[in-house]
N, C-alpha and C positions, 0 to 999 in steps of 0.2 A: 271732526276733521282737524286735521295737525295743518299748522301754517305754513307747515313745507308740503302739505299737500297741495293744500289750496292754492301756496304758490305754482307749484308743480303743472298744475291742470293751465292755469294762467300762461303760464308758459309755453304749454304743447297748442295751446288755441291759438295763441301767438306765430308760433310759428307755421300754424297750418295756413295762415290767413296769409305770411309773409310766403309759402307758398305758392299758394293759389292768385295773388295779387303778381310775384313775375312770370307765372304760366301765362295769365288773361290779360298782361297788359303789352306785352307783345301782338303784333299784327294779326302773325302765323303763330297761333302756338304749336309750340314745340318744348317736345320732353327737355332738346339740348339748352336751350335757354335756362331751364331752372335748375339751378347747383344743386338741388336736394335730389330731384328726385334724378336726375343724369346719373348718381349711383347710388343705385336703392339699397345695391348688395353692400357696399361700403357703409352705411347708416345701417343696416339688419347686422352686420359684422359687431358695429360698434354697439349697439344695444347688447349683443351677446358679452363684450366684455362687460357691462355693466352689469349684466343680469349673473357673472359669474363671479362680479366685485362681490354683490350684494348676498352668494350664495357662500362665499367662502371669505367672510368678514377678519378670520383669526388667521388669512393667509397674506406675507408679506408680498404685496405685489410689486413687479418693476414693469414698466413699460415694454422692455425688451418680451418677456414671458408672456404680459400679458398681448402684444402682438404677433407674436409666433401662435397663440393658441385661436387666434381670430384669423390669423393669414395677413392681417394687414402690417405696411412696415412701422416704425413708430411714429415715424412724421406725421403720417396718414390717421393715426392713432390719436393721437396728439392734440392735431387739430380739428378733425372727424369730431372726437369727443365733446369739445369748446365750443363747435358750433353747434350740434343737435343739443347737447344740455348746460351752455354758457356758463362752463365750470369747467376749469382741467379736472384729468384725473385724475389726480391727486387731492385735490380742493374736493371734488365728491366724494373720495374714500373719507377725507378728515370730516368732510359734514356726518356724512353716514356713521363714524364711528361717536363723534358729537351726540349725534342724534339716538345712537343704544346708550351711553351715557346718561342723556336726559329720561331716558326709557327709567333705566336701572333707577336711577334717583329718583324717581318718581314713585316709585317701588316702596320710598324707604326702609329697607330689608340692607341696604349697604353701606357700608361707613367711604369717602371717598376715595380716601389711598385703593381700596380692593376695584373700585368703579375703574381706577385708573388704569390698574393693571388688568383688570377686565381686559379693555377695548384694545391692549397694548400699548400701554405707557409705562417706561421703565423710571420715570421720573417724573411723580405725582404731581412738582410744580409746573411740569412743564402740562401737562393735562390741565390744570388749573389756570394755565393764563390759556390756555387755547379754547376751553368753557366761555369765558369772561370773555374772549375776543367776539365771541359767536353770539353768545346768551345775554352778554353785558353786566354779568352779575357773576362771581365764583360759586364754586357746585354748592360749597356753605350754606351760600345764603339763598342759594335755588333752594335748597333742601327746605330751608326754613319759611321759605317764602309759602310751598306745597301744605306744611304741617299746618290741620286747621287748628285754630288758636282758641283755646278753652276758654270757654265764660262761663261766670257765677253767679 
């Protein structure tokens, strides 16, 4: 299990728990009391953008596109997004594309500049300090970190 998984799951429990704590801590519950679940369809909308980030990785999204194809407006988009996965979307697409990055390099089958432009980087340094912002370390020395080290 990858640590953005694990994160991952930590997070959706979190949230179920934040949840079900302003459903039950009201009197009367009531559906309108709790922001999540008051639009289910708006939270199912946005999972679908997400599930259509993640299916179509080598396509440039804008916000505008991506809420026309969800029905929701961008604001709604926006913020929908931040609060079910405490990440704009934009911040999700760059981890996600981070995250085939570290895939790739792990691989060791790729030299960085090709990683770069992989995921869509027209500007290898610029790939390079966005690695090291995430990973804490340049894809370099990830690489080298990976390669098990010969003994004699």
């Amino acid at each position: 299990m990858q640590l953005g998984e694990a994160a991952e799951k930590i997070f959706y429990k979190g949230k179920v728990f934040e949840i079900l704590g302003l459903y039950f801590s009201s009197k009367t519950p009531d559906v309108g009391n709790c922001p999540f679940l008051r639009d289910e369809e708006a939270v199912r909308k946005i999972k679908q953008a997400k599930d259509y980030i993640l299916k179509n990785p080598n396509t440039t999204h804008t916000l505008k596109a991506l809420s026309k194809l969800i029905g929701l407006n961008e604001y709604q988009l926006k913020s929908g997004f931040k609060e079910v996965y405490g990440t704009t979307v934009f911040g999700f697409i760059l981890d996600h594309k981070l995250d085939q990055a570290r895939f790739l390099l792990d691989k060791g089958q790729h030299h960085v500049n090709e990683v770069a432009f992989e995921i869509g980087y027209t500007n290898p340094s610029h790939f390079i300090a966005a690695f090291k912002k995430k990973f804490g370390m340049t894809p370099k020395k990830y690489m080298m970190a990976q390669t098990p080290k010969k003994t004699y």
